[in-house]
C-alpha positions as CSV (number, residue, x, y, z in Angstrom):
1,X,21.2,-46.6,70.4
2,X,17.7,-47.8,69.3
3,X,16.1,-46.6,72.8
4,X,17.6,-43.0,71.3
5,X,15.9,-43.4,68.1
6,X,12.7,-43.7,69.0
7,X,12.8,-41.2,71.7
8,X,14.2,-38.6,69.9
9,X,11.9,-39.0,67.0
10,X,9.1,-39.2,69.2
11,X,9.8,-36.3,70.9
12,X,10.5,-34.5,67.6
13,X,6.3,-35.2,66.7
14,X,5.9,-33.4,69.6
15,X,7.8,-30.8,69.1
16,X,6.7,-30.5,65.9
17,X,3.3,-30.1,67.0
18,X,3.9,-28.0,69.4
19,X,5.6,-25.5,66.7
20,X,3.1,-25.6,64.3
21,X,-0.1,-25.1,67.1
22,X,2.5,-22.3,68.2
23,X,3.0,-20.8,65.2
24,X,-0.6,-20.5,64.3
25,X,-1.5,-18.9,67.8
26,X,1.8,-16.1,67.2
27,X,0.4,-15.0,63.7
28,X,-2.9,-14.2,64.9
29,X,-1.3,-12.0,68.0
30,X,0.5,-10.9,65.4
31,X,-2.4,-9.5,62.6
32,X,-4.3,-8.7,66.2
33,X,-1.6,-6.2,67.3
34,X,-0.5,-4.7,63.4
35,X,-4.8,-4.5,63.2
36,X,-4.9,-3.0,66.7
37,X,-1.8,-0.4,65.5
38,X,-3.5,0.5,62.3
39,X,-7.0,1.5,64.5
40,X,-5.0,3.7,66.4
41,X,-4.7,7.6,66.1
42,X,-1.1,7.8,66.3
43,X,1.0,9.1,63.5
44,X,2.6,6.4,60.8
45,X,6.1,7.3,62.2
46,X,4.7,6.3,65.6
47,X,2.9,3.5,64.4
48,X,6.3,2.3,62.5
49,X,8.4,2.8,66.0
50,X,5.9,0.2,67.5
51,X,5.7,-2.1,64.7
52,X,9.5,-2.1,64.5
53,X,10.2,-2.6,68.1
54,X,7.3,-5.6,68.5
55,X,9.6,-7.7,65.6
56,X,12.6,-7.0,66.9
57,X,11.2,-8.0,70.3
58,X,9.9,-11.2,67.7
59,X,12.9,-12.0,66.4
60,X,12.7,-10.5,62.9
61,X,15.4,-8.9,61.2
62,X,14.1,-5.6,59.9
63,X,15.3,-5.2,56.1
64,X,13.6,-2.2,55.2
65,X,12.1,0.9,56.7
66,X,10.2,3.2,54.4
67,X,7.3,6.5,54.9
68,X,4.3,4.0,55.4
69,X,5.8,0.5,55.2
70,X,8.3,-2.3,57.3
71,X,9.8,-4.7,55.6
72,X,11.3,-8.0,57.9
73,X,12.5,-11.4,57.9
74,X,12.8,-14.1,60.1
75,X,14.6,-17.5,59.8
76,X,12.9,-19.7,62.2
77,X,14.8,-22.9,63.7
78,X,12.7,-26.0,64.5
79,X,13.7,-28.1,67.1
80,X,10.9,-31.1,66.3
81,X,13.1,-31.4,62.9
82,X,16.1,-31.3,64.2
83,X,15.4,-33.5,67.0
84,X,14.0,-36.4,64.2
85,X,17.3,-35.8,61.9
86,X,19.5,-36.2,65.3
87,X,17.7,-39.6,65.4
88,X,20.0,-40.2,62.7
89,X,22.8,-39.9,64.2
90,X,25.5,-37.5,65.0
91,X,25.4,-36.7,60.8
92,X,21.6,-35.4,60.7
93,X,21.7,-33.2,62.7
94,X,24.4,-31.8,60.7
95,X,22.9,-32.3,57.8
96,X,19.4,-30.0,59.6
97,X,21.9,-27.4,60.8
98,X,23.7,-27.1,57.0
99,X,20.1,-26.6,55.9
100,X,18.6,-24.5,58.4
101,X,21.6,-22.3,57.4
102,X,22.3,-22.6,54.0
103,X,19.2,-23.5,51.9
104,X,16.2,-23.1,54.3
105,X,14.6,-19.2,53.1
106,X,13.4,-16.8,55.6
107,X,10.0,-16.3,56.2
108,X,9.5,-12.4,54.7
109,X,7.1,-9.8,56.4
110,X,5.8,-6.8,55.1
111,X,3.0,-4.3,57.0
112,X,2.1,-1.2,55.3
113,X,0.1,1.9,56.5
């Protein structure tokens, strides 16, 4: 049980690093390709249709589709924390999932053009 513990937590610092370095390199693909979109001589409804399909492709939930701007959302699940509240026990990871759905708030996205 202890041998458990400290792997799971371990592996959760990992992880966790791993999400964050992650993170950090997808946002800047990210402002790269809305930058690269923006550049382009392509109407705003076309521009829109690629925005749109790129965060679905992403994982966003699109909330709101307007003449010049997207609105999204996107919940992300982190394995790293989970994997440190499953060192718990059975019960954190539980108590992670209750959160991740229940209390944890979406990370909102909004590109206008």
């Amino acid at each position: 049980m202890i041998l458990l513990f400290i792997i799971s937590i371990i592996a959760g610092i990992f992880v966790i690093a791993y999400e964050k370095r992650a993170k950090k390199e997808n946002d800047i693909l990210l402002d790269d390709f809305i930058s690269g979109i923006r550049s382009e001589e392509h109407t705003t409804e076309e521009k829109l249709k690629k925005t749109q399909s790129m965060l679905l492709l992403n994982g966003y939930k699109i909330l709101d589709i307007s003449n010049n701007k997207i609105e999204a959302k996107k919940r992300r699940f982190s394995l790293g924390w989970f994997l440190i509240w499953l060192s718990l026990g059975g019960i954190g990871a539980i108590i992670y999932l209750l959160y991740h759905f229940f209390i944890k708030r979406n990370e909102y996205l909004e590109v206008i053009f």
